[in-house]
Structure formats: structure tokens, C-alpha cells
C-alpha positions, 0 to 999 in steps of 0.5 A: 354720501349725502352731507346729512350722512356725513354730518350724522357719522361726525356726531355719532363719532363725537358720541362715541368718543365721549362714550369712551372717555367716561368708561375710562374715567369709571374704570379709573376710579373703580381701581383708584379705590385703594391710596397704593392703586390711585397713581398706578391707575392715572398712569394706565389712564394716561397710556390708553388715552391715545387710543380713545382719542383716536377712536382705536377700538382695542379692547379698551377696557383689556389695554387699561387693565393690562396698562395697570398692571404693568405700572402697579408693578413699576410706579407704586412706590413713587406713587405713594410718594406722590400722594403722601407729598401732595397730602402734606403740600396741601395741608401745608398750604391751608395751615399757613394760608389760614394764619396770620403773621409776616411768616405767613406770606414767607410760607406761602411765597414758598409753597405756592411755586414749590407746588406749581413746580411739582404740579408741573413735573407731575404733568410732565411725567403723564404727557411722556408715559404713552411713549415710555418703554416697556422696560421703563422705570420711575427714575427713567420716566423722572429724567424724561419728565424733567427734561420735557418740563425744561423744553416745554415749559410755557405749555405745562404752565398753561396746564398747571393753571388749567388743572389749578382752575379745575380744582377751583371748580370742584370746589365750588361743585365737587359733582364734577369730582366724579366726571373729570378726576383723572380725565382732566389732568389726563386731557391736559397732559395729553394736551402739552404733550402735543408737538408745537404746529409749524407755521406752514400747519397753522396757515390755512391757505398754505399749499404744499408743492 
């Protein structure tokens, strides 16, 4: 093969997985329309991932729709939870950081790392749902979470810091809403759930005998 066809295979195989990448995101809001179906379709966004990542061809669009299926059924409740918690966090945090006063800077000191910690575990739950059993329940995904959260704790601070930059930027240009809204967290999630490379894999001349 000449290394004109191997570098058109490369760009073709880039392409398709951006391809891949922006159907799952349309797919994810068509069906987070609903406020019950938004944290069903993150978690379903969050298990067909990989396979996109990969460039496993599985009948994406079948796995995500049975993918959501079986976390509508499991996490509806604690996603509604989510998204009445994170309606009330955030208003939290522009009520008192639009005030003045002494308690202002109280409140703030609060929330601030009260919604990183949150944030946080959030991440942690999407990075441990790919590997999450069949019989898996939101109790059982928190446990997993929290202890991932424990052991991982500087990579999902770097994701807390990721995702916060790129709400920073959706303000500033809230098209972007459209392209990365439950891509982004998901990739960032996707992202700390990474194991860690040893020394012998970040060495580029190491050679194994």
C-alpha cells in the first residue's frame, strides 16, 4: 500500500469517526427533548461511546436506542434528581453571586466547591457506566462512582475544570450548545476513565524482551 493510500485511509477513518460522533449527538437531543429523558439519554450516550471510538460499527443508532432503553428504565428518578438539583445549584450560585454583603462570599465559598464535588461525581458515574452490569442499579453505579472519584481524584478535577471552561464558552457562543452538549462531557468522561500509562508505554524507545 502506497503511503498516499495510507494516509487518505487515516483522514477517511478521522472522518468517519467525527461522522459518528455528531449522529450520536443529534440522537442525544432528539431524545433529551423531555426533562425525564435528558439524564437517560447522557447515560446511553455515555455506553455507546466506546464503540464509536473504536470505530465498531454496530448499528449505532439500534445500541443507543436499546442503550436508552434500559437506563430509562434504571436512572430516570435519579435523573430527574440531577436536573432539579443542578436547576437549584445553579440558581443558587447566580442569586448570591449577584448580591452583596459579607454572606455573599460565605455562600459562594459553599457552593462553589459543593458544585465542583457534584460535577465531579457526575463525571465519575458517565466514566463507570460503560463497564456497568446489566443488573446495574443507580445505588450500585453511585458506590462505583464515588469510589472511581476516590482513586481517580486529579483526572476528574481536570474534567471538572474542562467541562467548567466549556460552559464558559457556550456562553460566550451558545451555537456550540448544539455541537458538543452531551458530547463533551461524555468525551471528558470517557477521558478520566482512561487507566493511567505505565512508564514502559509513555518511553517511546522502551522495547519489550
Amino acid at each position: 500500500m502506497s503511503e498516499a493510500s495510507s494516509r487518505t485511509n487515516v483522514v477517511m477513518s478521522k472522518l468517519s469517526l467525527v461522522g459518528d460522533l455528531l449522529m450520536l449527538q443529534l440522537v442525544f437531543l432528539l431524545f433529551s427533548v423531555g426533562i425525564v429523558t435528558l439524564f437517560p439519554a447522557a447515560f446511553a450516550l455515555q455506553r455507546v461511546l466506546p464503540y464509536a471510538i473504536g470505530q465498531e460499527h454496530p448499528a449505532l443508532l439500534r445500541r443507543f436506542w436499546g442503550e436508552f432503553k434500559w437506563c430509562f428504565r434504571r436512572f430516570w428518578p435519579a435523573g430527574l434528581a440531577l436536573y432539579f438539583g443542578g436547576v437549584a445549584l445553579a440558581f443558587g450560585l447566580f442569586f448570591w453571586a449577584s448580591t452583596n454583603g459579607p454572606i455573599r462570599i460565605f455562600a459562594l465559598a459553599v457552593l462553589i466547591p459543593l458544585s465542583g464535588m457534584i460535577v465531579g461525581l457526575y463525571l465519575s458515574a458517565l466514566a463507570v457506566l460503560p463497564q456497568a452490569d446489566d443488573d446495574a442499579t443507580s445505588r450500585t453505579v453511585f458506590r462505583t462512582a464515588n469510589l472511581f472519584l476516590l482513586r481517580r481524584s486529579l483526572p476528574v478535577a481536570g474534567g471538572v475544570v474542562g467541562l467548567a471552561t466549556w460552559f464558559l464558552l457556550v456562553g460566550r457562543l451558545p451555537t456550540l450548545f448544539v455541537i458538543g452538549s452531551g458530547l463533551v462531557p461524555a468525551l471528558i468522561a470517557y477521558w478520566i476513565s482512561r487507566p493511567p500509562r505505565t512508564r514502559a508505554e509513555k518511553s517511546p524507545g522502551s522495547v519489550s524482551i
